[in-house]
C-alpha positions as semicolon CSV with decimal commas, in nm:
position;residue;x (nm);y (nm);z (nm)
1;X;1,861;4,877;-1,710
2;X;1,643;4,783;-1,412
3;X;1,393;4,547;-1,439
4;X;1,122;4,687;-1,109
5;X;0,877;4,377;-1,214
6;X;1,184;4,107;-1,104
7;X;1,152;4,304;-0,738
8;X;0,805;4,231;-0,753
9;X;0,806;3,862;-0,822
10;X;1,107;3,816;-0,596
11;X;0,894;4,011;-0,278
12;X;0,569;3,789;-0,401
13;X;0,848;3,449;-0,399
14;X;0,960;3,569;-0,059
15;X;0,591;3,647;0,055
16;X;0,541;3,366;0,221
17;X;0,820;3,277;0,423
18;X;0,894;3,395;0,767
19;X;1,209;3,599;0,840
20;X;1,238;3,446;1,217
21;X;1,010;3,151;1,260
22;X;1,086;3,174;1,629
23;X;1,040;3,479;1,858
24;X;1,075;3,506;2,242
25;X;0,979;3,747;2,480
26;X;1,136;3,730;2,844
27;X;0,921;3,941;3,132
28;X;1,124;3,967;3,426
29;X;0,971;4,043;3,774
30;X;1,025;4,034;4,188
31;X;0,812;3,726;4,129
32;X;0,930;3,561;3,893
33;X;1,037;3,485;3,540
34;X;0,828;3,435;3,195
35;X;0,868;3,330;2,904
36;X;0,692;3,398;2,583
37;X;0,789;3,192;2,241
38;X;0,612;3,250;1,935
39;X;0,671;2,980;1,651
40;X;0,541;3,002;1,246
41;X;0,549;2,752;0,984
42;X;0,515;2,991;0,686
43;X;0,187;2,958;0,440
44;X;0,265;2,685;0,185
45;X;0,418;2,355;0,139
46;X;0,544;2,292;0,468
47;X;0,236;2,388;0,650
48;X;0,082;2,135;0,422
49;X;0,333;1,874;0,469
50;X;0,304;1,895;0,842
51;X;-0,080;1,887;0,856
52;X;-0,064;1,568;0,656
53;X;0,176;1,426;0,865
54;X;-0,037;1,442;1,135
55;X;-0,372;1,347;0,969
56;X;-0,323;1,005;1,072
57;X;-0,667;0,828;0,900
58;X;-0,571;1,012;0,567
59;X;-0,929;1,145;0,540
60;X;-0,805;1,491;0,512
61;X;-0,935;1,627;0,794
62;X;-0,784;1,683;1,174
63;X;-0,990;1,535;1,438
64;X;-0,925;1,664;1,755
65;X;-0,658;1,393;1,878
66;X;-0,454;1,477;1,561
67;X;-0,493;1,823;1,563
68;X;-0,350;1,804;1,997
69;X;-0,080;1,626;1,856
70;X;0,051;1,869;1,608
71;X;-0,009;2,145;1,849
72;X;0,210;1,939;2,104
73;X;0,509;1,913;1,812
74;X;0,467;2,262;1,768
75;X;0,476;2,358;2,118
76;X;0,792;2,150;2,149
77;X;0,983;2,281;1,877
78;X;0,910;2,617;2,007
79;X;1,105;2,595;2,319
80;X;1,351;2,260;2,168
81;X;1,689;2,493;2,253
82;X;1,580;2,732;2,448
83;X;1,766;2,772;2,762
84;X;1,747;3,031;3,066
85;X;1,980;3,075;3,352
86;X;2,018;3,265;3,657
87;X;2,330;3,335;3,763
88;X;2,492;3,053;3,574
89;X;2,207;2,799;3,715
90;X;1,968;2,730;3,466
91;X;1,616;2,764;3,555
92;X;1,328;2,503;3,497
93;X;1,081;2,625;3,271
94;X;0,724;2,490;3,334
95;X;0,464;2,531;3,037
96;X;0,169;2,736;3,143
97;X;-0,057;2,725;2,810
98;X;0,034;2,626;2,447
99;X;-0,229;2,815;2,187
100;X;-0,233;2,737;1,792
101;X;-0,373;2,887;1,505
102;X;-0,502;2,759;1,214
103;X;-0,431;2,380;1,339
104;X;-0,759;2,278;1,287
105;X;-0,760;2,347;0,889
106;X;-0,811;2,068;0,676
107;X;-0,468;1,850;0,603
108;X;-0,470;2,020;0,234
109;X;-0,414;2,342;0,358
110;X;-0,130;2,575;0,308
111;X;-0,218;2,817;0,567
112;X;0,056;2,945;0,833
113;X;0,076;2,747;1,124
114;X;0,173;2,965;1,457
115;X;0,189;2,826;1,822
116;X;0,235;3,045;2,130
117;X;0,362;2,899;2,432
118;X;0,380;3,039;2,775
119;X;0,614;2,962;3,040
120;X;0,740;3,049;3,348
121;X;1,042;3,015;3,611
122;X;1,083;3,049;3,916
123;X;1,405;3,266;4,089
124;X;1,687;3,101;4,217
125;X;1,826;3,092;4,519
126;X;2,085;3,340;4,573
127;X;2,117;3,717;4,544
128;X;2,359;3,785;4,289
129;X;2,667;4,003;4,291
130;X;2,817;4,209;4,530
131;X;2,570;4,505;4,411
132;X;2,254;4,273;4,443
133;X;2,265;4,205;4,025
134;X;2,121;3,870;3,933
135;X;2,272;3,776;3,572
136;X;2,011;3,602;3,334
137;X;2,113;3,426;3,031
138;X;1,882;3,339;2,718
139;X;2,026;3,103;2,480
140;X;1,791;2,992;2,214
141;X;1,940;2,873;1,810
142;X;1,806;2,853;1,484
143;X;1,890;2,810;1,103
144;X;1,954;3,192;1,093
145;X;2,195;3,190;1,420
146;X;1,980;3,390;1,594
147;X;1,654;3,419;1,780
148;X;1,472;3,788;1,839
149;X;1,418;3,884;2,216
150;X;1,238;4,137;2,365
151;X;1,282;4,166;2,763
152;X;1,079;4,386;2,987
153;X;1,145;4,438;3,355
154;X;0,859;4,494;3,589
155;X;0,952;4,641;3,950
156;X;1,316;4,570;3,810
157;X;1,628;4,757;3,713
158;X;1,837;4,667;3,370
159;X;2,152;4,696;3,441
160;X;2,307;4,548;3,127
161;X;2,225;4,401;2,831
162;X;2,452;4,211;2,562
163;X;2,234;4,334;2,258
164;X;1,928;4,544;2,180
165;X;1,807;4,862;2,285
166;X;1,688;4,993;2,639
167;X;1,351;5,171;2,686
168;X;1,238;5,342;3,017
169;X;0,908;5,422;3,122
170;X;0,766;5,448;3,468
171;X;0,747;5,111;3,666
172;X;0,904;4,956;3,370
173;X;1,228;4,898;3,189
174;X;1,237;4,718;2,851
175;X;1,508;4,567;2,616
176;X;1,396;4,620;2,261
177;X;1,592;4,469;1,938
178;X;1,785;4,175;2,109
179;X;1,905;3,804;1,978
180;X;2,037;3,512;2,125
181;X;2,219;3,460;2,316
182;X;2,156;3,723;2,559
183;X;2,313;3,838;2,850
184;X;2,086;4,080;3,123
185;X;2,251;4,235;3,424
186;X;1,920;4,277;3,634
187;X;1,874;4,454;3,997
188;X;1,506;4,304;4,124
């Protein structure tokens, strides 16, 4: 006999946590490369933990200094493993902007803690292979193995892509459905 109610208490268990804490998004284009990573703590106890571990005074608020700091650990875990690489060079990514949300609740709260950080690369030297295709690699890890990617290619051709799913409109080519590690073919 089925039991509907257990669904319902496992989805409402399950409610809370986040499928893939970490999401990138890789926008390639004649001038250059950027990067997009998108981190959650899910709503509940480890939000909480981490907001009091960073609530330094113990009076249960974030002051500004605090609440930087936890943004910063954030922003750091966001991009801890994530590595790109042009034709087997890997690139330097510089850190445009780092935004949170919900970093300046109180240290008691459960809310979800999110961080988006931007950066971008520049190419490098070279011109790829004999047909002018530069190869990118993205190589990110996480507890579940694997890290979602969506690409798009401005002003760009896709030649190839290890996972995911191509999409063509005009002036741009995407990559839709993709985990790391990656592997793009790409004509600029």
């Amino acid at each position: 006999m089925r039991r509907p109610w257990l669904l319902l208490l496992a989805g409402a268990a399950l409610a809370h946590d986040v499928p893939h804490p970490r999401t990138l998004a890789l926008r390639l284009s004649p001038a250059g490369i950027s990067l997009r990573a998108d981190y959650e703590v899910g709503a509940g106890e480890q939000a909480r933990a981490l907001r009091q571990a960073f609530d330094r005074d113990h009076d249960g608020l974030l002051d500004p200094s605090e609440q930087q700091a936890l943004i910063e650990h954030l922003a750091r875990t966001a991009v801890l493993r994530t590595r790109v690489s042009v034709d087997g060079a890997e690139v330097e990514l510089r850190r445009l902007s780092a935004r949170a949300e919900k970093a300046d609740h109180p240290a008691s709260s459960t809310a979800l803690l999110a961080v988006r950080i931007e950066l971008r690369a520049s190419w490098t030297s070279g011109s790829g292979d004999w047909l002018g295709r530069r190869r990118i690699s993205v190589k990110d890890e996480d507890p579940s193995g694997h890290v979602p990617v969506a690409v798009s290619c401005e002003r760009c051709r896709i030649s190839d892509a290890s996972s995911g799913t191509w999409e063509k409109t005009a002036g741009e080519e995407r990559v839709l459905g993709a985990n790391t590690p990656l592997e793009l073919l790409v004509r600029l």
